[in-house]
C-alpha positions as CSV (number, residue, x, y, z in Angstrom):
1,X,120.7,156.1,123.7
2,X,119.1,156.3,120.1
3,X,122.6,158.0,118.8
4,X,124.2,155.1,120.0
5,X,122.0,152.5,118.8
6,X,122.4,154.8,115.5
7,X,126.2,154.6,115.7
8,X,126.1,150.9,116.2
9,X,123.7,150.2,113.2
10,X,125.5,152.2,111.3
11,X,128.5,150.3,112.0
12,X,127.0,147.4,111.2
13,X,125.4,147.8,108.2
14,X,129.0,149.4,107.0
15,X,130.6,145.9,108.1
16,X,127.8,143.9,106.0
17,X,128.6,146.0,102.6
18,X,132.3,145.5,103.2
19,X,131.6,142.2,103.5
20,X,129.7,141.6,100.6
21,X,132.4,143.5,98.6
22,X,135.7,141.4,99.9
23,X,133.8,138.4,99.4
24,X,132.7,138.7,95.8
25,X,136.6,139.0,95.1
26,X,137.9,136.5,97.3
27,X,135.5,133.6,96.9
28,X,135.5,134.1,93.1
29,X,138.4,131.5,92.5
30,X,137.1,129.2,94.5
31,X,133.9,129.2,93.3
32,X,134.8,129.1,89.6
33,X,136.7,125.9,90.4
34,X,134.1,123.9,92.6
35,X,130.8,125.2,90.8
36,X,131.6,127.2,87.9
37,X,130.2,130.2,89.0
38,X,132.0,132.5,90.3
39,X,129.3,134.5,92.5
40,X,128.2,131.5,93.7
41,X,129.7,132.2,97.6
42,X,128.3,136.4,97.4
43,X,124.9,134.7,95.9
44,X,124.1,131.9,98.7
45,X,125.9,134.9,101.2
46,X,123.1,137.4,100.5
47,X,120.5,134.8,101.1
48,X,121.6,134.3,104.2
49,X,122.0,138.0,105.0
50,X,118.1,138.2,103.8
51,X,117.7,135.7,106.5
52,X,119.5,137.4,109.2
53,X,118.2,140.6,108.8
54,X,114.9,139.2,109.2
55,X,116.4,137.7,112.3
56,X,117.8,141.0,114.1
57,X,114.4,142.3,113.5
58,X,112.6,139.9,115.1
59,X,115.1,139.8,118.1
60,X,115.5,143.5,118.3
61,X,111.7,143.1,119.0
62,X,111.4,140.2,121.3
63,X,111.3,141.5,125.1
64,X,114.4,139.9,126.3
65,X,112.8,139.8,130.1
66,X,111.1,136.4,128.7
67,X,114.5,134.3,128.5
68,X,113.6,135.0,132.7
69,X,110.4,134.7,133.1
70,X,109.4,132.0,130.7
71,X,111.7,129.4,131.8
72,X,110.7,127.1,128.5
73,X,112.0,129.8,126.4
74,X,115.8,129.5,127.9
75,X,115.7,125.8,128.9
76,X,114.2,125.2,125.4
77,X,116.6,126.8,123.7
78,X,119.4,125.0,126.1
79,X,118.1,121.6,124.8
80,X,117.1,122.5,121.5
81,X,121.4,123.5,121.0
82,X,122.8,120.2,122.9
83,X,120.3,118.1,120.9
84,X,121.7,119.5,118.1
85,X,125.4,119.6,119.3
86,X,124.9,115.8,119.3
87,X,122.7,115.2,116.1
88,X,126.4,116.3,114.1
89,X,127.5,112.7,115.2
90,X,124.6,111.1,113.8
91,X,125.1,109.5,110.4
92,X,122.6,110.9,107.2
93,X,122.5,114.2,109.3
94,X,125.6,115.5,110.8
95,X,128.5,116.4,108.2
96,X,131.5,115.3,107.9
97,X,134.3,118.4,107.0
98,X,137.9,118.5,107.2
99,X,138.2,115.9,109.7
100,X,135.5,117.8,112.0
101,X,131.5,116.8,112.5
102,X,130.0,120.7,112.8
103,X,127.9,120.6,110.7
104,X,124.2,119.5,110.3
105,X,122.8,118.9,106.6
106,X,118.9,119.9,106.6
107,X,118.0,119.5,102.9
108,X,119.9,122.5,100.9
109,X,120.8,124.2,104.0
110,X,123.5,123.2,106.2
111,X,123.9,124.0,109.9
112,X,126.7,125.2,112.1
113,X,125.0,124.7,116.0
114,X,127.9,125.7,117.7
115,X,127.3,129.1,116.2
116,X,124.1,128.9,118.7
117,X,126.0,127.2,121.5
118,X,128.0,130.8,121.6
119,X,124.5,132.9,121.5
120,X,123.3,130.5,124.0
121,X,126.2,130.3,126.7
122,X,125.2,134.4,126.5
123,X,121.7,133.9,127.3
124,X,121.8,131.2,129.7
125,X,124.5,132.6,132.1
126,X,123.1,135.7,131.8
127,X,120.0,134.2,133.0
128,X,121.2,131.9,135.5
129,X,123.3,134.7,137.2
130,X,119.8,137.3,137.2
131,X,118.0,134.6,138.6
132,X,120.3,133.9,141.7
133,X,120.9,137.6,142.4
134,X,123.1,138.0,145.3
135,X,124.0,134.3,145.9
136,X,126.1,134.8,143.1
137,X,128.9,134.7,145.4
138,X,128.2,131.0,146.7
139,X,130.4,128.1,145.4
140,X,127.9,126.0,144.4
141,X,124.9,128.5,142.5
142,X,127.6,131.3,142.0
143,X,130.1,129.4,140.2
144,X,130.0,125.2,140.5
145,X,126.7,125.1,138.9
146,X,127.1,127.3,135.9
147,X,130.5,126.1,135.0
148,X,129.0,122.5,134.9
149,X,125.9,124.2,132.5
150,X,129.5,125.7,130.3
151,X,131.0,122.4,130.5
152,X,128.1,120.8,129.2
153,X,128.3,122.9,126.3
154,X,132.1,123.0,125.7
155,X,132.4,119.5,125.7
156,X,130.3,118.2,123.2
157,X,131.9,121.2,120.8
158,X,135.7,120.0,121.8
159,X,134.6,116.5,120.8
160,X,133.3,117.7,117.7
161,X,136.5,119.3,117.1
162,X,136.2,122.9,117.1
163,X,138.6,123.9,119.3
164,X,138.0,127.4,118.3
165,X,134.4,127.6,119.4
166,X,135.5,126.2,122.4
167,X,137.4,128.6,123.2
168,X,134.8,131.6,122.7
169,X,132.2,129.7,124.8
170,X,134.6,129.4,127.5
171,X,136.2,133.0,127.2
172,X,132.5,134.8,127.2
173,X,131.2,131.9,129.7
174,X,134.1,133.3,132.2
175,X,133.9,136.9,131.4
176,X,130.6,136.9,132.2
177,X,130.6,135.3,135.4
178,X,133.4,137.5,136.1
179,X,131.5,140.7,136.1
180,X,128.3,139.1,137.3
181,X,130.4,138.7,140.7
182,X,131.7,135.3,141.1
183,X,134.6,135.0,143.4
184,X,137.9,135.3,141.7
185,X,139.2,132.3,143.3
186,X,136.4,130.5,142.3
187,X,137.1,131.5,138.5
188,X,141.0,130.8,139.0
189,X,140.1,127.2,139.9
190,X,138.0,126.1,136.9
191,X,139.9,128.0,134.7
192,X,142.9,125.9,136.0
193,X,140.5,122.3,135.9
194,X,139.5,123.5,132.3
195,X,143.0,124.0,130.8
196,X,144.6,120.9,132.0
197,X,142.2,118.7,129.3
198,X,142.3,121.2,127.3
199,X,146.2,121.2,127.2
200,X,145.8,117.6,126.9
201,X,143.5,117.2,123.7
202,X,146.4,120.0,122.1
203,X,148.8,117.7,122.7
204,X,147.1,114.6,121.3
205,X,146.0,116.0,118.6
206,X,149.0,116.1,115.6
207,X,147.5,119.5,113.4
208,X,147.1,121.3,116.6
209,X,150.7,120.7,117.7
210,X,152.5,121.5,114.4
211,X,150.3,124.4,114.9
212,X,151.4,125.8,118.0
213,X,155.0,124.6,117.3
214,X,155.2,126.4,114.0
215,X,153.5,129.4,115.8
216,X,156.0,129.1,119.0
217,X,158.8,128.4,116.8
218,X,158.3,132.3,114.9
219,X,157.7,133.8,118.5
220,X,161.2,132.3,119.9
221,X,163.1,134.3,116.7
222,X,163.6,131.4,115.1
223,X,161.7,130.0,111.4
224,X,159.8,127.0,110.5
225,X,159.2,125.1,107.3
226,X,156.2,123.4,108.9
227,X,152.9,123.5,106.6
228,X,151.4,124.6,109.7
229,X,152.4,127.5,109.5
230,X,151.2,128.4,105.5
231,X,147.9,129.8,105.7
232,X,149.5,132.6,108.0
233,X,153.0,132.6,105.5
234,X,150.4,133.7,102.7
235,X,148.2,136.0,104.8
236,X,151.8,138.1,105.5
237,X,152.4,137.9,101.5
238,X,148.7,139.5,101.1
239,X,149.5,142.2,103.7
240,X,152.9,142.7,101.9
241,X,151.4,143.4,98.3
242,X,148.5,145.5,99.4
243,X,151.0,147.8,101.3
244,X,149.0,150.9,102.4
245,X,146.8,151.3,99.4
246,X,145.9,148.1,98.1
247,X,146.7,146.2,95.0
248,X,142.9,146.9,94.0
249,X,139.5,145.4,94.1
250,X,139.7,142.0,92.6
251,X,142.9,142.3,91.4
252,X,144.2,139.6,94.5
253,X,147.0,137.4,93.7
254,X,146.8,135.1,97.1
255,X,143.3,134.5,96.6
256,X,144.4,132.2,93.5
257,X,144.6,128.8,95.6
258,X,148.2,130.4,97.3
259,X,145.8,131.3,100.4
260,X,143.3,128.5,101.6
261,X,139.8,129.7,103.0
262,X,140.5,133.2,101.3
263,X,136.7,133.9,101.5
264,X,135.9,132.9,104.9
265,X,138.8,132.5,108.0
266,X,141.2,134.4,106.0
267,X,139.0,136.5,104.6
268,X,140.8,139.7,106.1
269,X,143.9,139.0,104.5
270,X,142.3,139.3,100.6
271,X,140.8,142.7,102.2
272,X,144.2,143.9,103.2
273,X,145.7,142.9,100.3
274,X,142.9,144.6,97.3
275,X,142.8,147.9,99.7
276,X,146.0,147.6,102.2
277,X,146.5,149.0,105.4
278,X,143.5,151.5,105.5
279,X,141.1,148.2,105.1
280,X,142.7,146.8,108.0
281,X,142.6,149.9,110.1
282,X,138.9,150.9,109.4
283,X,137.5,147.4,110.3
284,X,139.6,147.6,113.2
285,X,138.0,150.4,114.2
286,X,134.9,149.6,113.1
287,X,135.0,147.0,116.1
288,X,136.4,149.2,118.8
289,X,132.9,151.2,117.6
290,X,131.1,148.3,118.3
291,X,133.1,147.6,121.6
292,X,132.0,150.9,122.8
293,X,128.6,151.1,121.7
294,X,128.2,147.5,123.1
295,X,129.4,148.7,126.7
296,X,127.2,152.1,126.6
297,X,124.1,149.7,126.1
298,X,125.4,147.7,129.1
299,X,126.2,150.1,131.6
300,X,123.3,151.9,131.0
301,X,120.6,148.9,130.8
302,X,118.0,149.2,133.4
303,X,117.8,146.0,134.8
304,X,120.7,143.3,135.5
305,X,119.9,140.8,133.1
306,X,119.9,143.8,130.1
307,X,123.6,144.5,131.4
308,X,124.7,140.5,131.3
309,X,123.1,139.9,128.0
310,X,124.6,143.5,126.2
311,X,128.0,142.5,127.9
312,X,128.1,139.1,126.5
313,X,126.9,139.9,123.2
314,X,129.3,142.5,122.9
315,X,132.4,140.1,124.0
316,X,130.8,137.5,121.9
317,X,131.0,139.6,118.6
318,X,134.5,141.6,119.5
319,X,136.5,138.8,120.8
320,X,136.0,136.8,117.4
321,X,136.9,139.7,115.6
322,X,139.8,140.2,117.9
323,X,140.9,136.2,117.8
324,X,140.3,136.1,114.0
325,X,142.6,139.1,112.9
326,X,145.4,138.1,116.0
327,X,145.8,134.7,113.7
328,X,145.6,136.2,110.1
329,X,148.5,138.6,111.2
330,X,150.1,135.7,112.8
331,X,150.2,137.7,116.1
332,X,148.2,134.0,117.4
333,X,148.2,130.3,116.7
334,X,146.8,129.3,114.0
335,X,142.9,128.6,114.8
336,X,139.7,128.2,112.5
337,X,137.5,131.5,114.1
338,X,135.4,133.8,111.3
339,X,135.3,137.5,111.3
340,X,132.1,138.5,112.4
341,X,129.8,140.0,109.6
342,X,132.6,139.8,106.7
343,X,133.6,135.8,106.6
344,X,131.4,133.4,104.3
345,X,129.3,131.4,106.5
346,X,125.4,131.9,106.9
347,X,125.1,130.5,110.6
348,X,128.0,132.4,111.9
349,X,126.4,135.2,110.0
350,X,122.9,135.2,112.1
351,X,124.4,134.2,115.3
352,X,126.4,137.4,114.7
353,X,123.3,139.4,114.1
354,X,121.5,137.8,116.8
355,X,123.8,139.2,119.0
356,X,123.0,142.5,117.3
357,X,119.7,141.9,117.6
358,X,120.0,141.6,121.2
359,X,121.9,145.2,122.3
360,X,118.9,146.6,120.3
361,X,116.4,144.8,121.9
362,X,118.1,146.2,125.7
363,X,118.8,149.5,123.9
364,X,115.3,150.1,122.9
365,X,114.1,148.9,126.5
366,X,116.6,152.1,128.0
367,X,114.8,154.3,126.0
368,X,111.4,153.4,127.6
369,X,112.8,153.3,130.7
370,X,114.6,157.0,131.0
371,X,110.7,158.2,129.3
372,X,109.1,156.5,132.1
373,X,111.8,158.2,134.7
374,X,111.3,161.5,132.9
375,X,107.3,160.9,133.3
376,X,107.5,160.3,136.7
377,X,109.8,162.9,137.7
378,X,107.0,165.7,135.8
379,X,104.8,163.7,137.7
380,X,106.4,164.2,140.8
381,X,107.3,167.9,140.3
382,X,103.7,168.6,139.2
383,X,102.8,167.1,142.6
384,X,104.9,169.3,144.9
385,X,104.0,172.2,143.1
């Protein structure tokens, strides 16, 4: 297990530098413009890195067996995230951006909570599901009763208009439930309740439409004029120009106001475009390393609730990653998701390496399991002998 957790830190760490690279190039315009200082993105970026590395630390050392037994820990944390999840609406605190109320504004720092609601709809189905053990196949425990705890979650996001978190907490909500061993059937018929208001708020909802139409409309082999559909027109131009070797660090055209949110949803687009097709491939694969490191942890976590939580952590990080570079290569709708570990953003940023923080924390605990198995097996032999 340590070469794994080895593999995986290195991985991470990689995805941090290259991070810190892409976005002192393609936040540089923007920054020049709004504060006159061009490093002013990387420099309030490394703060927050500071901050989250001090947070994989400390989760990487929390025993994760207390989300189960101290219940104040998860319910406290459950509370803590829908208190906040509502606080957004609440004049003089919550933030106003782009039409959307994510954000909470405490002093100089502001907030993004449903970057926590995805770290907790990890930990508390993960907890609910080790709690209830084999009644997992029951209607009510094994699947009415946690999709009511998602719903909860989901609902105040979707009215804060982030349609994108949304969807994570509902994809890893299911996923996990899914492999915990709630009936199929069971997970068919939510999935069909949830989609119907979902479709519903798509369709009422002008931006998203024009989005999906524009996107639809590419799909069908036809072409679109829509302004939907120009953040992902000028992610293809950045693709084009770095070809498979790149146009150069810092030498991005797109990143001059042609691309919007070039340092943090389309972030991956400036990368492909200053070191072309290799950037793309290496990060791609610097995920599926995570993907598989993620898995190893789970499959070989000694107890149910390490499996649950190193499964959904792992989803949590990869399917971002996965959702975020399907819509910068226009290969999805159009939908505000960051790249995990490379995108501006200091909440998504610790949530990320929370999540980190957390296949270390049920990595370490496999190590002291197999010594205590290889103790007791000497034991044992010793014994016989």
């Amino acid at each position: 297990m340590r070469k794994t957790l080895t593999a995986l830190a290195t991985t991470v760490v990689f995805l941090l530098g290259v991070g810190v690279i892409v976005l002192a190039s393609a936040s540089a315009v923007r920054a020049q413009g709004l504060y006159g200082d061009p490093h002013f993105f990387v420099k309030r970026q490394l703060v927050w890195l500071f901050l989250a590395i001090a947070v994989v630390f400390a989760v990487s050392r929390f025993d994760y067996h207390w989300w189960r037994e101290i219940p104040a820990f998860t319910v406290g944390f459950y509370a803590a995230v829908l208190l906040a999840l509502v606080l957004v609406f609440m004049p003089g605190i919550g933030v106003k951006v782009n039409g959307s109320y994510r954000w909470l504004q405490l002093g100089p720092i502001r907030v993004q909570p449903s970057e926590f609601a995805k770290i907790l709809t990890v930990v508390a189905v993960g907890v609910w599901f080790d709690r209830i053990g084999w009644r997992v196949r029951q209607f009510w425990k094994g699947a009415f009763m946690p999709c009511v705890g998602l719903a909860a979650i989901a609902g105040l996001i979707i009215i804060e208009s982030d349609f994108g978190a949304t969807l994570v907490v509902m994809f890893v909500g299911g996923a996990l439930m899914f492999v915990a061993g709630t009936r199929i059937w069971y997970l068919l018929g939510f999935g069909v309740c949830a989609i119907v208001p979902a479709a519903a708020m798509i369709a009422a909802n002008p931006n998203r439409m024009e989005r999906l139409l524009a996107w639809w409309a590419k799909r069908s082999g036809g072409t679109t004029t829509s302004p939907a559909a120009y953040h992902v027109e000028q992610a293809l131009v950045a693709f084009k120009n770095g070809g498979p070797w790149g146009v150069g660090f810092n030498q991005s055209i797109q990143k001059y106001n042609y691309l919007p949110e070039a340092h943090t949803d389309f972030i991956f687009a400036i990368g492909g475009e200053e070191f072309g097709f290799r950037f793309t491939l290496i990060i791609l694969l610097a995920f599926v390393a995570i993907l598989v490191c993620g898995m190893l942890i789970s499959m070989r976590a000694p107890d149910r609730l390490g499996r649950l939580l190193a499964f959904g952590m792992t989803v949590l990080l990869v399917f971002q990653a996965v959702f975020n570079i399907g819509v910068v290569t226009d290969c999805l709708p159009t939908k505000g998701l960051a790249l995990p570990f490379i995108s501006y953003g200091g909440t998504n940023l610790i949530a990320a390496l929370f999540a980190v923080g957390t296949l270390f924390n049920v990595g370490r605990h496999i190590d002291v399991f197999d010594e205590r198995m290889h103790t007791q097996v000497v034991k044992n032999a010793a014994v016989q002998l």
